[in-house]
C-alpha positions, -999 to +999 in steps of 0.1 A: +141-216+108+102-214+108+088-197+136+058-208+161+031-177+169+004-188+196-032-198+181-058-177+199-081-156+186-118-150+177-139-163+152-142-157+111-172-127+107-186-123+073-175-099+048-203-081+029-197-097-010-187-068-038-207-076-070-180-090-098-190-103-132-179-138-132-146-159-140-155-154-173-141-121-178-104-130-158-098-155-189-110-124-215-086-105-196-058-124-202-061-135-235-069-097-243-039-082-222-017-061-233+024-070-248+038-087-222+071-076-210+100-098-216+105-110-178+134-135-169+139-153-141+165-129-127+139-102-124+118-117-103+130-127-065+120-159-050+085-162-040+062-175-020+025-174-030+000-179-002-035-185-010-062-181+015-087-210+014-108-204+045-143-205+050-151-176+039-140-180+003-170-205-006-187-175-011-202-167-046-187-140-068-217-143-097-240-174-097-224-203-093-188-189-094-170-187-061-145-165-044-120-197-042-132-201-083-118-168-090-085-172-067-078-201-082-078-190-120-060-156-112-029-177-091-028-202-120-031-173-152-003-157-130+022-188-125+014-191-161+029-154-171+063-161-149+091-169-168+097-208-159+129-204-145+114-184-116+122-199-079+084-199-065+071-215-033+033-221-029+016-219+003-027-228+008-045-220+044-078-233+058-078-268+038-074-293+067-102-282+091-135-270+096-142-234+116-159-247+146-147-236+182-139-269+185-111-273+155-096-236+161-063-252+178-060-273+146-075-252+124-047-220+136-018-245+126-032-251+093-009-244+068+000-262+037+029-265+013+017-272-022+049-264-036+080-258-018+104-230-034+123-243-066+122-240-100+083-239-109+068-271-121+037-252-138+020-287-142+021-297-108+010-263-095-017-262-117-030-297-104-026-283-068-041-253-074-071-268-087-073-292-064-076-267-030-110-272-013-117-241+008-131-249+045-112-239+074-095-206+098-078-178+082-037-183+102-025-155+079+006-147+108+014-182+111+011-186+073+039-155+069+057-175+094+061-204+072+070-185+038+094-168+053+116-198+066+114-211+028+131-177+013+169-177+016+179-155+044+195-124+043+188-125+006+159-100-013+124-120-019+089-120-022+058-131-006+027-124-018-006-132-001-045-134-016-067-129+008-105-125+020-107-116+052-094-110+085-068-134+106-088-159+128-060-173+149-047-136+164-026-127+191+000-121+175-021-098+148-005-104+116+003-074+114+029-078+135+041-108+128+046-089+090+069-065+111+087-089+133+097-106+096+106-078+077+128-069+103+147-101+101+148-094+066+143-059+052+150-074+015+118-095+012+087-077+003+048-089+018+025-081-007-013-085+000-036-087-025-072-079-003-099-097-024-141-085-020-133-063+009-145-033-004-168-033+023-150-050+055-134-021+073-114-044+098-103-062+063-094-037+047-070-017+078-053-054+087-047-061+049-033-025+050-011-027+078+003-060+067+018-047+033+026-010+051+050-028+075+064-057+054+076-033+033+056-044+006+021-031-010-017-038+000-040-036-029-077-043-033-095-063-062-134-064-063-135-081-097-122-107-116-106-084-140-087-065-107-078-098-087-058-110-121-042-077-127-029-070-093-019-105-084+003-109-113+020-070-105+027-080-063+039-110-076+062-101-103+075-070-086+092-057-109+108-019-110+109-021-146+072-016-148+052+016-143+039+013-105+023+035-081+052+035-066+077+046-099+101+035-118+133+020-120+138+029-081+129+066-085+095+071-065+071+096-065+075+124-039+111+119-039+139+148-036+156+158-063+188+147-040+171+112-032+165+106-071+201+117-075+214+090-051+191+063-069+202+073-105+237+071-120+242+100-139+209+128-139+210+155-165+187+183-164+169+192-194+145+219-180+142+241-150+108+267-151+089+284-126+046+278-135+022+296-113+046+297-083+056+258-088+092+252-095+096+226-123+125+208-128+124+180-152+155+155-153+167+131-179+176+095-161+190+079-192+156+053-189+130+081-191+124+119-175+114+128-144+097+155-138+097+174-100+077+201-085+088+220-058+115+195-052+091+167-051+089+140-077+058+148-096+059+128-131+078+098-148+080+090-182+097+062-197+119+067-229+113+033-238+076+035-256+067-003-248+069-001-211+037-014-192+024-006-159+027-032-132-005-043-141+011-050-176-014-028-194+010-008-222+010+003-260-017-014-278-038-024-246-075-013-255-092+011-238-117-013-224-091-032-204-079-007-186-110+009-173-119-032-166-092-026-138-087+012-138-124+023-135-137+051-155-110+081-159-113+103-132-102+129-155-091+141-189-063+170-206-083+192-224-047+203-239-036+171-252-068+154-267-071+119-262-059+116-231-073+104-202-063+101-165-070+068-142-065+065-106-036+040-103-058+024-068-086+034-052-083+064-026-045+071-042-033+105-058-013+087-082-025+079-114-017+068-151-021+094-180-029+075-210-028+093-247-050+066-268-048+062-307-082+076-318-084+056-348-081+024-327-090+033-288-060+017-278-031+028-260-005+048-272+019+060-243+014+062-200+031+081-180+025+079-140+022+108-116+010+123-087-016+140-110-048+129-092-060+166-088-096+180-079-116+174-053-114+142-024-145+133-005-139+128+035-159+099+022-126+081+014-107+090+041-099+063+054-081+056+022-060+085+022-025+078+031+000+097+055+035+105+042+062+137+045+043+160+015+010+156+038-023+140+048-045+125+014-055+150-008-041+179+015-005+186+006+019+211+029+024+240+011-008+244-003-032+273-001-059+281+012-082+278-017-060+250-031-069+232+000-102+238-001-106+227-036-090+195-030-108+185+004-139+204-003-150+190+033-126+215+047-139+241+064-126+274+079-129+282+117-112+309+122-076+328+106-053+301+092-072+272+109-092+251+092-107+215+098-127+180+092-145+173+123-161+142+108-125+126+106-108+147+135-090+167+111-070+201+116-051+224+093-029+255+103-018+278+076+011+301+083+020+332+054-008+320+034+003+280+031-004+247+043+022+244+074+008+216+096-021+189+093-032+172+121-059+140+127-073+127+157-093+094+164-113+120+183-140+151+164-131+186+175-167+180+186-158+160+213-182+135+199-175+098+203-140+082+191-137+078+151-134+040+141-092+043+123-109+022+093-124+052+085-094+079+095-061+079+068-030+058+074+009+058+072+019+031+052-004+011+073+000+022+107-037+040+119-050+054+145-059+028+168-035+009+164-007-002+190+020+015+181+049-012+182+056-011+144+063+024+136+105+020+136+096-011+113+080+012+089+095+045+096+130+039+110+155+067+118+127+085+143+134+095+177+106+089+208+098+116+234+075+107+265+054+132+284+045+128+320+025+158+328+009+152+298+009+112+296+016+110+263+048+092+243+060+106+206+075+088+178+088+116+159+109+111+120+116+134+093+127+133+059+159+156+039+140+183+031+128+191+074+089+176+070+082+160+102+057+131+111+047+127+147+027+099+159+010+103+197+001+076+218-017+079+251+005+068+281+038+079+292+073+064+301+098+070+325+137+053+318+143+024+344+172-001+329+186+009+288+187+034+272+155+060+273+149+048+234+148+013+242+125+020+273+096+044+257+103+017+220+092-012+240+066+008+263+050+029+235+048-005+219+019-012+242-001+018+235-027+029+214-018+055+187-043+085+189-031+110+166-007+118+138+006+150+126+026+160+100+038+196+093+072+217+081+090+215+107+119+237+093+103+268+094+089+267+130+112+246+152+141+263+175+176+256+161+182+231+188+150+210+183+160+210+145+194+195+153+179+173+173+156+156+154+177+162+114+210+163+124 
């Protein structure tokens, strides 16, 4: 059953335009791609496409190429490399209207079917595609609304929206409506694919959110090259692909015991102690992976041809790659030829590519959490919050290691260190990284930090109400504060690491249960600061069986 989200909200503001190099190069690309991976049908979920064709998408790309231009060709070159057998649904936005004040009520309910789910007819969405005239409000909630009601329910799937800009027809945000759907179905993905936002803050943390709590991935593209290669990776969503995320259902930053319960029989091949690290690498029948400290740190596949999800792979050129890549952010002196690419902008994770010299082309990738070296506070609002810590800052760490990654970081007194342009604190207990803290507020007491610019957990920032965190991380428990006026969401992972999020505002137990109570009051309020810290070697016994069991 579709569902019906109110209409109101403020008007479309313009998005500062990221230079690209034309539509030109999106057709190089993808006659110059790499071997494409031999996809069926029954890899890929059904899926809804939704293409944004607001206002805000007349505007030009190069001379005479628009933003819609560029959409356009990279939906098309993407239906055209999906097996043709694939169940997809195609959904267009912002056709039917104008974006006065005078057509938002209209505008906010217009959505379009081009294609309903079936079978795809790549004629006829080709002819639709084309045909899409851009002019109207951006309903992105109302949009998800829709796409949803076509998937089967209770049944895994896919939606994947291209995007501009921010949703015109809020309350709801879309952000939550992303939630309120993934949890009527955990088994469909919401991919975003954020298109010239590199400079739209408010773009860029909605676009964020709505992939962190749909359970799906939020990527940026400033270039024809980019929108192409990330489009055709959210929509194909494949685990048989190199991703940021892994392989084959092994992610990095995983257990050893998590990899174990994703993987049918595990053999390991190695087991090594490097400067302090324990390194265990495991054979997975597919490929190894490779764990430090208990953390999933590498994965390589055995199979030579694999691609990464952008479906760059053996015999991809050089050029290609750093067309979507960037420049390498670094390079093995050990192993030469290879180089080392940042798998998205602001991320950890990259691809190490070893290149033929003979050819400059590729010869094997492997992807890790191998992004090393120092982060600029610059980015932070990129950096992401998970269990193994806050962007570049990792618990465990050093002292120096710290300061070499966040070079920002600076020392106030024994074992506490900080960020006070991003509110951020680091306590160090016997000579590690035990806790990392960030707050929308500087330890100067200056005014409140903007949570564009501050890091985020899986899309949730600082700023933010707070009504989505069991969405994204379920399993946590809530504490409220009177004296204090404050309400935690706390959750933890196997191995004792502890996220808390803080909102301002307490809440006292009337009807339910005191979950239920502070979850729907906390749901009101404004998240103000996250933490995330070892909570095994500090916490009483009784607060650790609380909280892991």
């Amino acid at each position: 059953m579709a569902r019906t989200y109110a209409k109101i909200g403020h008007t479309g503001r313009a998005t500062k335009l990221a230079v690209v190099t034309g539509a030109a190069l999106l057709i190089a690309a993808a006659l110059a791609g790499p071997p494409a991976h031999a996809a069926t049908g029954d890899d890929i979920p059904p899926t809804v496409i939704i293409l944004d064709a607001s206002g805000s998408m007349i505007r030009e790309t190069s001379p005479g190429v628009t933003r819609m231009d560029v959409a356009k060709q990279a939906t098309i070159a993407t239906l055209e490399a999906l097996p043709q057998s694939a169940e997809v649904g195609l959904l267009v936005f912002g056709t039917g209207t104008g974006n006065s004040d005078a057509e938002r009520a209209s505008g906010c309910q217009d959505v379009k079917t081009l294609s309903s789910l079936q079978p795809m007819n790549l004629d006829s969405l080709r002819a639709s595609v084309n045909g899409v005239i851009q002019s109207g409000f951006t309903p992105i909630g109302p949009a998800l609304g829709i796409a949803m009601s076509m998937l089967p329910p209770g049944q895994p799937g896919n939606i994947v929206l291209i995007s501009d800009g921010v949703d015109t027809c809020a309350p709801p945000t879309s952000c939550e409506v992303a939630a309120d759907l993934h949890r009527e179905n955990p088994l469909v993905s919401i991919n975003v694919v954020a298109f010239g936002v590199d400079q739209d803050e408010e773009a860029q943390q909605q676009m964020t959110c709505i992939g962190g709590v749909g359970g799906g991935t939020a990527v940026t593209a400033s270039n024809p090259d980019e929108l192409f290669a990330r489009l055709k990776a959210a929509t194909l969503n494949d685990t048989t692909v190199l991703s940021a995320r892994g392989f084959h259902g092994v992610q990095l930053g995983m257990t050893f015991s998590e990899v174990r319960s994703n993987v049918d029989d595990v053999r390991i091949v190695e087991s090594t102690v490097r400067d302090g690290v324990r390194i265990i690498v495991i054979d997975c029948g597919w490929g190894t992976v490779e764990l430090h400290d208990d953390r999933v740190y590498a994965i390589t596949p055995t199979d030579e041809t694999t691609v990464t999800a952008e479906r760059f792979g053996p015999g991809s050129s050089r050029a290609s790659l750093e067309a979507t890549y960037g420049a390498p952010v670094a390079s093995d002196d050990d192993v030469p030829g290879t180089a080392i690419y940042r798998a998205q902008r602001g991320s950890a994770v990259g691809y190490r590519v070893t290149y033929d010299p003979t050819t400059d082309t590729v010869r094997t990738i492997v992807v890790c959490r191998c992004i090393i070296g120092s982060s600029s506070v610059v980015d932070a609002g990129l950096w992401q919050v998970d269990f193994d810590g806050i962007g570049p800052l990792t618990l465990g760490m050093t002292e120096s290691e710290a300061a070499a990654a966040a070079p920002d970081l600076t020392q106030i007194r024994d074992g506490e260190w900080e960020i006070p342009q991003i509110g951020l604190s680091a306590v160090f207990h016997d000579g590690t990284l035990w806790s990392i803290f960030v707050s929308r507020a500087p330890s100067s007491f200056g005014e409140s930090i903007s949570g564009a610019f501050l890091p985020n957990a899986r899309g949730i920032r600082l700023g933010n109400l707070s009504g989505d965190l069991g969405a994204v991380f379920p399993g946590g428990m809530y504490r409220s504060y009177a004296v204090a006026g404050s309400t935690q969401y706390l959750v933890a992972d196997r191995s004792g690491h502890l996220i808390t999020f803080t909102a301002q505002g307490s809440s006292i137990s009337t009807d339910g249960s005191m979950d239920d109570t502070m979850a729907n009051s906390m749901a009101r309020l404004e998240l103000t600061d996250i933490s995330v810290e070892d909570a095994s070697r500090t916490l009483s016994s009784v607060v650790h069986d609380e909280i892991f069991g």
